[in-house]
N, C-alpha and C positions, 0 to 999 in steps of 0.2 A: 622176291625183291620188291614186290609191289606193296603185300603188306607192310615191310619194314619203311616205303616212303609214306606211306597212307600213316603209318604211327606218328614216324618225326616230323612231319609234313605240319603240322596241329601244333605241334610243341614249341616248334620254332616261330609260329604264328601267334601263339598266347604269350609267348615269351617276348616278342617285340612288341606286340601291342603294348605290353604290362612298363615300357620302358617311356611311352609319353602319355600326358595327362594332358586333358585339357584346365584351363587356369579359368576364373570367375568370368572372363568379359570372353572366354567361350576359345581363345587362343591355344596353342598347344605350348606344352614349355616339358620339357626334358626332365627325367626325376630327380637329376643332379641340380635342379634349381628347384629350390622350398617355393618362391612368386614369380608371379609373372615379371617380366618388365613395364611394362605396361598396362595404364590404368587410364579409365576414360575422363573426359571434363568434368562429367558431369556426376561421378562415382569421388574424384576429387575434389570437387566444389562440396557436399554432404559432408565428406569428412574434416577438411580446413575447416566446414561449419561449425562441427561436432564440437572439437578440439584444436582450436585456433593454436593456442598453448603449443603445440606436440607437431604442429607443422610449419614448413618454409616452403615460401613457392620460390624457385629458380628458375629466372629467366636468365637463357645460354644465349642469346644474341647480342648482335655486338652495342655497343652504349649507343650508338645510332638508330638503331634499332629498338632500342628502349627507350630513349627519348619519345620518340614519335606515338609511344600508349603502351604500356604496362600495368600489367596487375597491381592493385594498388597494396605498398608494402613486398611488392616481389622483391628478392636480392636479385640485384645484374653481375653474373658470373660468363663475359665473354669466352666462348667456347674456343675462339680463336686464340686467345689472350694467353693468360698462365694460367688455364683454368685447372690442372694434376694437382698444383704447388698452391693455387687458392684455396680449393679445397681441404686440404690441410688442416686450417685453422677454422672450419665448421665443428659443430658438435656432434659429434655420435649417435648422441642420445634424441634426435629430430628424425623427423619422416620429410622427405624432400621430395616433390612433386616438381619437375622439371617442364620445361617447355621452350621453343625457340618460334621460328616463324613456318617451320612446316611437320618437322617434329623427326628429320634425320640425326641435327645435332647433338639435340635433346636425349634421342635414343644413342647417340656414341658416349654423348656425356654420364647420363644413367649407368650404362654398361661400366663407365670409368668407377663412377663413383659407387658402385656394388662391389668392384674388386677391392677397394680402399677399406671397406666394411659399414656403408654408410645405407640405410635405408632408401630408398631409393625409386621411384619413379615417372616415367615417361608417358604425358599426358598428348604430348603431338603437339602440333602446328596453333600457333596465337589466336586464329582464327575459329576455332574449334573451343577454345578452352575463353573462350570472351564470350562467346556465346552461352557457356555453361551458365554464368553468372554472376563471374569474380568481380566486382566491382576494377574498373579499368581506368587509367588518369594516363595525363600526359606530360611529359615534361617540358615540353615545344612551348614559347609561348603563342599566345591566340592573336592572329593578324585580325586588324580592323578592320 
């Protein structure tokens, strides 16, 4: 009995291992997902560089929220909003780099927009992703 659990014992261990991967920024993700979810500021910031063309930044907070300092050129797609039914009318064919102000909605929103077929994501929290580099503006205007 002993040898037959020393056999399968190994099997069933190479065989779960063989079912997660680790993704580029070192995260685990499931073989059932080709990418991660998540991508850093600053792995985001090089590529929008790269290929300005071929990407959208999405900011999911609310227009409040985006007033007050936004990537400049971000879309504002409140995540509270009609954000399923906004989406919609995006292109397919774009790489969308999301963000909110901590990077929860961000990440439900990404998750939405992968199911939909959309390339897809999740850079975290505004704080994080200003610092990368993106050039940032404001909509507020400037008291005196």
């Amino acid at each position: 009995m002993r040898n037959k659990v020393a056999i399968v014992l190994p099997f069933f261990a190479l065989t779960a291992c063989a079912q997660v991967r680790s993704g580029p920024s070192g995260t685990a993700t499931s073989s059932s997902q080709v990418e991660p979810l998540h991508i850093s500021p600053s792995e985001a910031y090089k590529r929008w560089k790269a290929e300005p063309e071929k990407v959208v930044i999405l900011d999911v907070r609310t227009p409040q929220e985006y007033a007050s300092g936004h990537i400049k050129g971000a879309q504002n797609l409140d995540f509270y909003g009609q954000f399923e039914q906004s989406i919609q009318k995006l292109p397919k064919s774009k790489i969308y780099y999301l963000h909110c102000a901590s990077g929860r909605r961000s990440g439900s929103a990404t998750e939405i927009m992968r199911k939909h077929g959309f390339t897809a994501y999740n850079m975290g929290g505004f704080g994080a992703v200003a610092q990368a580099g993106f050039p940032i503006e404001s909509s507020q205007p400037k008291s005196e």
